[in-house]
C-alpha positions in Angstrom: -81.2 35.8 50.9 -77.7 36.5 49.0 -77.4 40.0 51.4 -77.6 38.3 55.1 -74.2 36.4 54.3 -72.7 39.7 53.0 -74.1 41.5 56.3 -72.4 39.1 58.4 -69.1 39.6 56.7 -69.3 43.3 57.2 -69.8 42.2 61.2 -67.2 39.9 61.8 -64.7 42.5 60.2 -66.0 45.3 62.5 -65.9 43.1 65.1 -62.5 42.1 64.1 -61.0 45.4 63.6 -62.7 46.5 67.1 -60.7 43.8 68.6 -57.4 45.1 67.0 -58.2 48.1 68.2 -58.9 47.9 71.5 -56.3 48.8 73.9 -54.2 46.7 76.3 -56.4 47.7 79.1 -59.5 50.4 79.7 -59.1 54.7 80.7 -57.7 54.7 84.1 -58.1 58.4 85.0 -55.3 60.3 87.3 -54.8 63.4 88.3 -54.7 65.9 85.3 -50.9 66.8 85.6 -47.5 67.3 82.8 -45.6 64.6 82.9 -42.6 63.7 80.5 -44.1 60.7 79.0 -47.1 62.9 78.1 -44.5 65.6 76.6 -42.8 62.8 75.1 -45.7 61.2 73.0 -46.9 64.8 72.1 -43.7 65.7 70.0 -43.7 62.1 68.8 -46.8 62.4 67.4 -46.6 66.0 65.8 -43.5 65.2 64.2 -45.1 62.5 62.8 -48.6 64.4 61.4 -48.7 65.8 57.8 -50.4 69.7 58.0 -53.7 68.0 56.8 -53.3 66.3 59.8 -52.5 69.1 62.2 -55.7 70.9 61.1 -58.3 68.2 61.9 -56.6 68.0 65.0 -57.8 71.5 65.5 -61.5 70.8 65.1 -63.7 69.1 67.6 -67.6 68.5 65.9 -70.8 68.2 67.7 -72.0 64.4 67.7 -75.1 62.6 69.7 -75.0 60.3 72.4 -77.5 58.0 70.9 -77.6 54.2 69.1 -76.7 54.0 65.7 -76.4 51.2 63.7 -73.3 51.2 61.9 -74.4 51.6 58.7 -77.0 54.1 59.0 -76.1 57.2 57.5 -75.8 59.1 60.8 -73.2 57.1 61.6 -71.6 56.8 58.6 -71.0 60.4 58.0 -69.7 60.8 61.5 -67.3 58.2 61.0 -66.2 59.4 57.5 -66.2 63.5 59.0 -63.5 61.7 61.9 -61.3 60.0 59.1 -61.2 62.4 56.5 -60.5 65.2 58.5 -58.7 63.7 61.1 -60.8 65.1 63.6 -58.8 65.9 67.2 -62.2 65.4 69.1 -66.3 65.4 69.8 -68.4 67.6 72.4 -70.8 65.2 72.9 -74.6 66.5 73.5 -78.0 65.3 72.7 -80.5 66.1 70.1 -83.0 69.0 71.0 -86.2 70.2 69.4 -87.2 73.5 70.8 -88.1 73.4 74.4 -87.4 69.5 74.3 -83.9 67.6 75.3 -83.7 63.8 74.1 -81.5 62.5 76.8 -80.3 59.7 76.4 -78.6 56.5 78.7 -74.9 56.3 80.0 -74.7 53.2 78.6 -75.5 54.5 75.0 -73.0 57.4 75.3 -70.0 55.1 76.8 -70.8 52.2 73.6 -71.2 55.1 70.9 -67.9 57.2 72.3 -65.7 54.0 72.4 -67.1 52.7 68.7 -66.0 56.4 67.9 -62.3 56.1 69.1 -62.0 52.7 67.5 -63.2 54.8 64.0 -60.2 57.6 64.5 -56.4 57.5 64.0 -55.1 59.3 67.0 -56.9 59.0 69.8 -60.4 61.6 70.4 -60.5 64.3 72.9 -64.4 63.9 73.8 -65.8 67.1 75.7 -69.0 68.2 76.7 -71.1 70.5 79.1 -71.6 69.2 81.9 -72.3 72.1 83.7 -74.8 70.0 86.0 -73.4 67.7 85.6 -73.8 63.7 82.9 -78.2 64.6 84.3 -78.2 67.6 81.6 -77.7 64.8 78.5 -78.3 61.6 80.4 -81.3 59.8 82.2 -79.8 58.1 85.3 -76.9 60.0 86.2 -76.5 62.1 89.4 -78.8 65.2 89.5 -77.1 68.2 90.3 -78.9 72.3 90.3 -77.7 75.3 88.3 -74.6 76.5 89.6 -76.5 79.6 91.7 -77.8 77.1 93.9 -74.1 76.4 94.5 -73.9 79.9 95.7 -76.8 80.5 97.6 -75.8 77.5 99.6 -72.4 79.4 100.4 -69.9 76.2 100.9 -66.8 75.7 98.6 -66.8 72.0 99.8 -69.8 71.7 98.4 -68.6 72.6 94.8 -65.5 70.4 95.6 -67.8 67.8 95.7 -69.3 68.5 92.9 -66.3 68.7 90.9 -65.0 65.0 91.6 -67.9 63.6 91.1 -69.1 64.7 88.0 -65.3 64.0 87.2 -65.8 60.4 87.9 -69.0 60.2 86.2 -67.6 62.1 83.3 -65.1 59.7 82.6 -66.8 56.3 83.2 -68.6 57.0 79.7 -65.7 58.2 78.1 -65.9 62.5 78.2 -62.2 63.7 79.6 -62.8 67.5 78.9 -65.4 69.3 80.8 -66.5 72.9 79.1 -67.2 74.0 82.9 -66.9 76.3 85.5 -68.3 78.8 84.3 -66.8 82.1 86.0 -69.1 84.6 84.6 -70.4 87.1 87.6 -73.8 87.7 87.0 -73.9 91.3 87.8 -77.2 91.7 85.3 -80.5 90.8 86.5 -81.7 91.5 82.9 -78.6 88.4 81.5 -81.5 85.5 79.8 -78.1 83.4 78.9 -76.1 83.3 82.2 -78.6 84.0 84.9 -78.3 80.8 87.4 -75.5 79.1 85.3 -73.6 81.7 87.7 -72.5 81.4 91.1 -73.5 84.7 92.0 -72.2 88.1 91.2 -69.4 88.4 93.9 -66.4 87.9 92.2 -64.8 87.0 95.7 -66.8 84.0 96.0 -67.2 82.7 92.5 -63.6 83.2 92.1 -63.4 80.9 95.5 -65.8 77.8 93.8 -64.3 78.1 90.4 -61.1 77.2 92.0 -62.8 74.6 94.1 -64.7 72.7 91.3 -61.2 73.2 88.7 -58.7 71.6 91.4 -61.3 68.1 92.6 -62.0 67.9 89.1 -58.2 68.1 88.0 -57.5 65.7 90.9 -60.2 63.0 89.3 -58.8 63.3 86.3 -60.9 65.7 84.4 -59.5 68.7 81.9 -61.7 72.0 83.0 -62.6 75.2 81.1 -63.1 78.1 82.5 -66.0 80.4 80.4 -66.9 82.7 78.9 -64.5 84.9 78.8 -63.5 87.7 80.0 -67.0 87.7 81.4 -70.6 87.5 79.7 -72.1 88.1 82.9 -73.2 91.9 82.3 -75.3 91.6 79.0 -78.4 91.9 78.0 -78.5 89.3 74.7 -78.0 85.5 74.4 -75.4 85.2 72.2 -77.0 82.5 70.6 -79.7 84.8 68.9 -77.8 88.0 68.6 -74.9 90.3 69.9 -74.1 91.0 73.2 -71.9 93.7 74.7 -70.2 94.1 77.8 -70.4 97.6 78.0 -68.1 97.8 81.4 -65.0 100.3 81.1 -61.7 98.6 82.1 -62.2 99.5 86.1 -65.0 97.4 85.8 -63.5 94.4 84.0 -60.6 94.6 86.4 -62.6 94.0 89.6 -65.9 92.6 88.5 -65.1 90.3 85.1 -62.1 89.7 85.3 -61.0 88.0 88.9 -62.5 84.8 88.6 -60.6 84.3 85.7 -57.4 84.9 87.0 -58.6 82.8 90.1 -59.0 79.9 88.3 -55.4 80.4 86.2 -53.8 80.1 89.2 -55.6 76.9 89.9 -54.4 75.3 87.2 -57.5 75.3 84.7 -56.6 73.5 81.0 -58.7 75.6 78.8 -60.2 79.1 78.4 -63.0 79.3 76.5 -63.8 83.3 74.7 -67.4 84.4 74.7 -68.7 86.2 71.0 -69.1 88.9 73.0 -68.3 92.6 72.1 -65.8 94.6 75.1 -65.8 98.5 73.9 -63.1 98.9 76.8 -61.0 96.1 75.1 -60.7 96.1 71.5 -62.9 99.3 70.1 -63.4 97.2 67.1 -66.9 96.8 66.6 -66.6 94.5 63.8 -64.3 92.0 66.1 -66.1 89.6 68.8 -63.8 89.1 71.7 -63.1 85.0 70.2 -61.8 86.5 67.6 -59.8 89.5 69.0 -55.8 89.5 69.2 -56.1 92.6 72.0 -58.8 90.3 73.8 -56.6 87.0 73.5 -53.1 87.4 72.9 -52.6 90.8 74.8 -55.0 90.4 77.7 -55.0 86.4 78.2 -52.1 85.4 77.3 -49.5 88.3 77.7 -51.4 90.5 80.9 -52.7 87.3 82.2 -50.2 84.9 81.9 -52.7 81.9 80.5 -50.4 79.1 78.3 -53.4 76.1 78.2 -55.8 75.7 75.1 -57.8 78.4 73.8 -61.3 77.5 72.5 -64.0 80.3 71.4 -67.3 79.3 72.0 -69.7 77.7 69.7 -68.6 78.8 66.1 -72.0 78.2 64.8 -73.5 80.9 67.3 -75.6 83.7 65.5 -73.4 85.8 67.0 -70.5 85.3 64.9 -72.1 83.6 62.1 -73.8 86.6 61.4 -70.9 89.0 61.7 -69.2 86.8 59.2 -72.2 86.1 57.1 -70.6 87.5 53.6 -67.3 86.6 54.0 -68.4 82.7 54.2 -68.4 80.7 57.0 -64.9 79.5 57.1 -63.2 83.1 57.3 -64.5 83.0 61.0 -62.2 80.0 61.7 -59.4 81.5 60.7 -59.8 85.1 62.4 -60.8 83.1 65.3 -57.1 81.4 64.7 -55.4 84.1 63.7 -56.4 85.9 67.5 -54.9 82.8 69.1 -57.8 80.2 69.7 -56.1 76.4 69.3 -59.2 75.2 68.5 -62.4 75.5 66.1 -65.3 74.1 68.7 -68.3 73.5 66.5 -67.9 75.0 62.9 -71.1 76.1 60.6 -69.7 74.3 58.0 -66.7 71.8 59.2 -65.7 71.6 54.8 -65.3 75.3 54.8 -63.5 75.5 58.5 -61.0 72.7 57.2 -60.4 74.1 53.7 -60.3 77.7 55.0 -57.7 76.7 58.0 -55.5 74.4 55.5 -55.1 77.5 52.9 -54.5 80.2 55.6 -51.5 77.7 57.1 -50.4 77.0 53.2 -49.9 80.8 52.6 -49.0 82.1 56.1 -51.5 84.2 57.0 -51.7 81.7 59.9 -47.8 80.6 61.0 -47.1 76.9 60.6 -45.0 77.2 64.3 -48.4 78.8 66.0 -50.4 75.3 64.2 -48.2 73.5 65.5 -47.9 75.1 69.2 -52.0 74.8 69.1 -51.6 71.0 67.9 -49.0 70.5 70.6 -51.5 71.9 73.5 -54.3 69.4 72.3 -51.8 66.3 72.3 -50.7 67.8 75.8 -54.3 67.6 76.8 -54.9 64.1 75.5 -51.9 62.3 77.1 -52.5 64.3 80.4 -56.2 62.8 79.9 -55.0 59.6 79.4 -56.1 58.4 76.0 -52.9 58.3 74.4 -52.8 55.2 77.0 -56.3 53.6 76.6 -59.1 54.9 74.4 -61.9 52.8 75.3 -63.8 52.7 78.9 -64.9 49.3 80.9 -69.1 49.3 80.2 -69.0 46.7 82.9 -67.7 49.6 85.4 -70.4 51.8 84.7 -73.3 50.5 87.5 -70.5 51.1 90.1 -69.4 54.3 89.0 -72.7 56.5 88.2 -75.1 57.5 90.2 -74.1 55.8 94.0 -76.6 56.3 96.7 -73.7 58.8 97.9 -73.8 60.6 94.5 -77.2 60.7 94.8 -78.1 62.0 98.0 -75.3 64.5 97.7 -77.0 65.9 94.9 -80.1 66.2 96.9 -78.6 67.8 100.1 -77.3 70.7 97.5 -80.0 71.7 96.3 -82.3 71.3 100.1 -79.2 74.1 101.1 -79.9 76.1 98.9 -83.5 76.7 99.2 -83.8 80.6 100.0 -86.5 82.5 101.9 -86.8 86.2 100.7 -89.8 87.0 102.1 -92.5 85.7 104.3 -95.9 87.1 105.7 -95.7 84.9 108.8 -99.6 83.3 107.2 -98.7 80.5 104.9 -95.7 78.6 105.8 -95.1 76.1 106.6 -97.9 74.2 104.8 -99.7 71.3 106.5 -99.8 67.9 105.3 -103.1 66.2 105.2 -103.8 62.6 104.2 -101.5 59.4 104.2 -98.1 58.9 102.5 -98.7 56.9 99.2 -102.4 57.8 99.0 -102.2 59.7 95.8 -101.5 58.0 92.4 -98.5 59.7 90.0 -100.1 62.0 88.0 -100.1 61.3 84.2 -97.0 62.8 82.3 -99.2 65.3 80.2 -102.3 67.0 82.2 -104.0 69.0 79.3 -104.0 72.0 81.6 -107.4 73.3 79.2 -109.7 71.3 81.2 -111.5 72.2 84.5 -110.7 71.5 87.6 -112.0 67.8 88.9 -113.5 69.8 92.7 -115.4 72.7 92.9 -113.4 73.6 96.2 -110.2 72.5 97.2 -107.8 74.4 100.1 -104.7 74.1 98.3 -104.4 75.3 95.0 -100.8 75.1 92.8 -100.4 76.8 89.7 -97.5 75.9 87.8 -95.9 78.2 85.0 -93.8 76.8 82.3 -92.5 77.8 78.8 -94.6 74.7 77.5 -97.2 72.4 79.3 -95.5 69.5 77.3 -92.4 69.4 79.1 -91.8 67.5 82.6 -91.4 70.9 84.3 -93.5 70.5 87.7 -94.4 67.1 87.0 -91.7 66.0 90.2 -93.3 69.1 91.8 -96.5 68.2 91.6 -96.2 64.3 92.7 -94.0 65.4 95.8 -97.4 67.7 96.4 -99.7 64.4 96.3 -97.4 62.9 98.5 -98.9 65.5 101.4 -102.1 66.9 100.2 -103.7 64.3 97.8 -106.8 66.3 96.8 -104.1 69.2 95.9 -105.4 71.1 92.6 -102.8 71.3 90.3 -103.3 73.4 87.3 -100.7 73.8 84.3 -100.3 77.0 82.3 -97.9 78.4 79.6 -97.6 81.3 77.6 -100.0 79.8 75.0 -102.7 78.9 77.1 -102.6 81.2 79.9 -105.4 83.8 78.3 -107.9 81.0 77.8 -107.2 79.2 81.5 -107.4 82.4 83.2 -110.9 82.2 84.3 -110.6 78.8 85.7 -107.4 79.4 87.7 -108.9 83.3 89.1 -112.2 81.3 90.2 -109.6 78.6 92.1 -107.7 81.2 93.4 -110.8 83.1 94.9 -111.8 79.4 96.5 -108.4 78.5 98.0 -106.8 78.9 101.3 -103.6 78.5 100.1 -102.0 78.9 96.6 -99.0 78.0 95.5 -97.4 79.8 92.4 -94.8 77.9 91.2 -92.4 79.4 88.0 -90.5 77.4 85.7 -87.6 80.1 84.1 -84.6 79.1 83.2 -82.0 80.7 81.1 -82.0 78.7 77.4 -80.2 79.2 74.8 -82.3 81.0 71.7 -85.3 81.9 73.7 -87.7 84.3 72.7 -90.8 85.3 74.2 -93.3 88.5 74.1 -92.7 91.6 76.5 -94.7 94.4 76.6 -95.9 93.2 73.0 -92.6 92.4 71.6 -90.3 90.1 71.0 -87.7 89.4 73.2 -84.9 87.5 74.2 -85.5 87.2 77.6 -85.6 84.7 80.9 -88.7 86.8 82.4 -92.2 86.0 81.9 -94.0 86.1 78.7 -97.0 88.7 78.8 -99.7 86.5 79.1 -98.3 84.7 82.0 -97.1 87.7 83.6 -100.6 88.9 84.0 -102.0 86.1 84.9 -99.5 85.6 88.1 -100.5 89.7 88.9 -103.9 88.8 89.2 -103.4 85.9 91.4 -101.3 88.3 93.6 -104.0 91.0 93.5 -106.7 88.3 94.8 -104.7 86.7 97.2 -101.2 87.9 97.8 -101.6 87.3 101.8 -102.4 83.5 101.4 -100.3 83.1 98.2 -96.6 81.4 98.0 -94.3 82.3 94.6 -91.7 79.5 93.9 -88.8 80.5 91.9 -88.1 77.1 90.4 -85.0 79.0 88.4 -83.9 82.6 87.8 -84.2 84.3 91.5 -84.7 87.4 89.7 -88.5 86.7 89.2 -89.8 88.8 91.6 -88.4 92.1 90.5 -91.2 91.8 88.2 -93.9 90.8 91.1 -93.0 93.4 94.3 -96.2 93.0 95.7 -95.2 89.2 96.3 -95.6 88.2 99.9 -94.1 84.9 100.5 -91.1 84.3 97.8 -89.2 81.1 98.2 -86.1 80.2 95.8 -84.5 77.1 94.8 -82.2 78.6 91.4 -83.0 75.8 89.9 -85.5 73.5 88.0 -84.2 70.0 88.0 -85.9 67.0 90.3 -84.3 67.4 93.2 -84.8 71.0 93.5 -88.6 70.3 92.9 -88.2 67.9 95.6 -86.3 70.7 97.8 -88.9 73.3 97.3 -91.9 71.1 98.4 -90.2 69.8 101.2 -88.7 73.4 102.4 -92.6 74.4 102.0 -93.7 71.8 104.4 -91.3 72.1 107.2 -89.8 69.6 106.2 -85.9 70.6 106.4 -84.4 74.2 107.3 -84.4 76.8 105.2 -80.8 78.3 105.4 -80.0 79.6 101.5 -78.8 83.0 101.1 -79.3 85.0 98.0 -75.7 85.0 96.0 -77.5 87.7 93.7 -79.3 91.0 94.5 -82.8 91.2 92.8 -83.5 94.3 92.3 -86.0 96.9 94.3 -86.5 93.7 96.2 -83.5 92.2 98.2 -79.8 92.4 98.6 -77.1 90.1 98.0 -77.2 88.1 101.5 -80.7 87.9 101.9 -82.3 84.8 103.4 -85.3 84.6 106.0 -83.5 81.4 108.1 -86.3 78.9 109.2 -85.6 75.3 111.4 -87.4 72.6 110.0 -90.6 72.1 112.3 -91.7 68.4 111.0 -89.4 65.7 112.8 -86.9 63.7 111.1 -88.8 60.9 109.3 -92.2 62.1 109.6 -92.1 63.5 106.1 -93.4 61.3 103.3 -90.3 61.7 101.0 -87.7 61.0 104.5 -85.2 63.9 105.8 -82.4 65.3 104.6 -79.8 62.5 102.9 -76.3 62.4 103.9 -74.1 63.9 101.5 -71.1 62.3 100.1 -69.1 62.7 102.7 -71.3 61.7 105.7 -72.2 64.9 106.5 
């Protein structure tokens, strides 16, 4: 009984010290520009920081958007990592577990980033990637596709869009700094890391929607980054796992790479962030990654290029330079990676060794106190231009009229129905017919163990859905927007684990349907690693098993068969007898939604590809179809209205 009195003291004084804390008024975000009251409190707060200081300023540390009690230990060593370094700011994510995101709610990342600010001295600098947008870490936020469905819909308005609202979004919970766009041009079919986080591979045109998404973000209020550069678009390896080379010579980097980079400098973007990425052509150093090159950063970025915003490497605790740096300890990467002109540490393996290592290099020199304090001075810049020297906190009262408007929301939609691409078509299967009534069909349960047989022993329409794991929600949308129009639609599950024991149920479907449906679940994620050919690979294709299960259902019934691309377009190199290919770039909701209704007649079909795939079609490709089912005669409605009415 003695502790609950004790408890409540410890509170009332948090509750107390929140309400010294809190600032005159909430964010108010403007237009990311200099100002001299933002130049002014920079130099009045670096003159006033010890070096201690100056280095945590120069270390931002992964943390969860999730509830935590105050005094749980998660919380408690986040707070104490904030004070006792002095931390200059968070990338906020959520916690994964192999194929398996936790997201969380807005309203639990808004409470836990303001608790945080409240916890530091200066104010935090919260980033995070939001590369689809708040929907990548967050239940209930707008839904947005990969970037490639940006550029198979072809409009820079559309990315404009884009930009401001996951700007607004963005900074309603509390994140000023955006680690997006990325201006990598996919010019490898074989890239498992970039793939549809790309625009395309024309550097005219992803060059054109970085500098659309980096000027309506700027305008909202949102610090961008431009990655990875100078351009992880031509590899073969996920820098996650390993180490990738751009093996282009300088001709190459100067007309392919490197463009979009320069595009987006002109635009005004805040930050550059350096791939761990090795560039032959650039520095010949083979035991230097470009984030921590001097010929990469200081010569080519800063001096060729004329860049003078913050300089971030990616992820420090990437295999890729984790391992280069394996016997010289963890925190020797922090300072080469300072040493070649980075202004921050994003992520360290080991935050006491980045600190300590940084602190001595400044001590003896090896790292200039005038470059620290230049690098300090851009990430005060960045915060004032953010507004936080201002207001820390954010209004959790604003966030229901902020996130996720019907405008938001359909907008999202109308992206991804424009980007649906037809590659090829037999003239046999589409568009599909609808049988039954709307709202005939009951949602299907969240996990279908795929093992068992089918319910029928005959059913017309047959869908087989691929995925890296049965588990996840991957064609669960898919499948209910199915229901929707056939109810008595047989829907089968297979992954790479099951696929050899489910093939002789899904063959003997196959041979008993009129139409199949193949839909393919691959994405590029970071680490993966599946079996080609009997190895191990990191790869976005298709694991063996799976691959020859999809072949035999193409050697059965081609002609009456339709592959969905739910994700890397490049699916069908792999599958040129394919007859009827249809690509949405993308696996989120409302792309499932797209595809089904693009398979139905249900809106147009206008995408164009913004990639070649190879032995199979060009850059430009798109079969253009009018939708044949009138406007509200579908079960899921027509086409929303974007978010500017149109």
């Amino acid at each position: 009984m003695r502790a609950r009195p004790r408890l409540l003291l410890l509170n009332l004084l948090f509750l107390a010290a929140a309400a010294c804390a809190q600032p005159a008024r909430f964010q108010q975000p403007l237009p990311i520009q200099p100002s001299r009251e933002a130049r002014e409190w920079a130099e009045k707060t670096l003159s006033r920081l010890t070096l201690e200081e100056k280095i945590g300023q120069m270390l931002m540390v992964r943390s969860h958007a999730e509830f935590l009690n105050i005094q749980s230990p998660d919380y408690l060593q986040l707070r104490d990592q904030v004070k006792r370094y002095g931390l200059g700011g968070l990338v906020l994510t959520v916690r994964a577990e192999g194929p398996f995101l936790y997201r969380n709610q807005p309203y639990e990342a808004a409470t836990f980033i303001n608790r945080m600010q409240m916890e530091s001295k200066l104010p935090l600098l919260v980033a995070a990637d939001f590369e689809r947008g708040l929907s990548m870490r967050l239940h209930g936020a707008t839904a947005f596709p990969y970037a490639m469905a940006f550029g198979a819909a072809g409009k820079a308005e559309y990315v404009a869009d884009f930009g401001q609202i996951v700007a607004q979004e963005s900074r309603a919970i509390g994140v000023q700094w955006n680690f997006f766009p990325v201006a990598d041009v996919n010019s490898n079919a074989e890239n498992p890391i970039i793939n549809t986080r790309s625009f395309g591979e024309d550097p005219q045109q992803v060059s054109e929607f970085v500098t659309a998404y980096i000027g309506a973000a700027r305008d909202a209020g949102m610090l961008t980054t431009v990655k990875h550069f100078p351009g992880h678009g031509d590899t073969e390896t996920d820098t996650h796992v390993g180490f990738a080379q751009v093996t282009g010579d300088l001709d190459h980097l100067q007309h392919i790479e490197l463009p979009p980079f320069r595009a987006a400098i002109a635009a005004g973007v805040d930050s550059v962030m350096v791939a761990h990425v090795t560039v032959p052509a650039l520095d010949p150093d083979g035991s230097r990654v470009a984030s921590t090159s001097p010929l990469v950063i200081q010569e080519l970025l800063q001096d060729k290029l004329g860049f003078r915003g913050l300089i971030v490497p990616d992820a420090m605790e990437m295999n890729a330079l984790t391992r280069l740096y394996a016997g010289h300890g963890m925190g020797r990467s922090a300072v080469e990676a300072l040493k070649a002109g980075n202004d921050v540490i994003l992520e360290p393996a080991d935050l006491d060794s980045a600190y300590n290592a940084m602190l001595s290099a400044a001590r003896s020199g090896e790292v200039p106190l005038a470059q620290i304090d230049a690098s300090v001075r851009k990430i005060l810049m960045a915060k004032a231009e953010a507004g936080v020297d201002r207001a820390r906190l954010v209004d959790l009262d604003a966030l229901p009229s902020l996130i996720a408007t019907p405008a938001h929301v359909a907008f999202g939609q109308l992206v991804a129905d424009a980007a649906v691409t037809l590659v090829r078509e037999n003239d046999r299967v589409l568009p599909l017919k609808a049988t039954g009534e709307q709202g005939t069909s009951a949602a299907p349960a969240a996990y279908q163990p795929s093992y068992q047989a089918p319910p029928q022993a005959e059913q017309h329409t047959l869908a087989v859905i691929f995925s890296d794991d049965v588990r996840t929600d991957s064609g669960r949308m898919f499948e209910r927007q199915l229901r929707a129009r056939i109810p008595d639609v047989n829907v089968m599950y297979v992954d790479p684990r099951i696929a050899a024991g489910m093939q002789p149920a899904v063959l003997d479907a196959v041979s008993k349907a009129s139409t199949v449906i193949a839909a393919v679940y691959l994405i590029p994620v970071a680490g993966k690693m599946v079996r080609v050919n009997g190895a191990v690979q990191n790869s976005v294709g298709m694991a063996d098993a799976t691959s020859q299960l999809m072949h035999q259902i193409l050697e059965r019934a081609a002609d009456h068969t339709v592959m969905v691309a739910l994700g890397t377009p490049y699916l069908a190199a792999s599958f040129p007898e394919v007859q009827n290919y249809l690509c949405t770039f993308s696996s989120v909701t409302v792309s499932e939604i797209s595809a089904v209704k693009a398979l139905f007649g249900e809106i147009p079909i206008r995408g164009h590809l913004p990639v070649t795939i190879p032995g199979v079609a060009a850059r430009g490709t798109g079969i253009e179809k009018p939708a044949t089912v009138p406007a509200g005669a579908a079960p899921q409605g027509g086409t929303p209205p974007d978010a500017q009415g149109r």
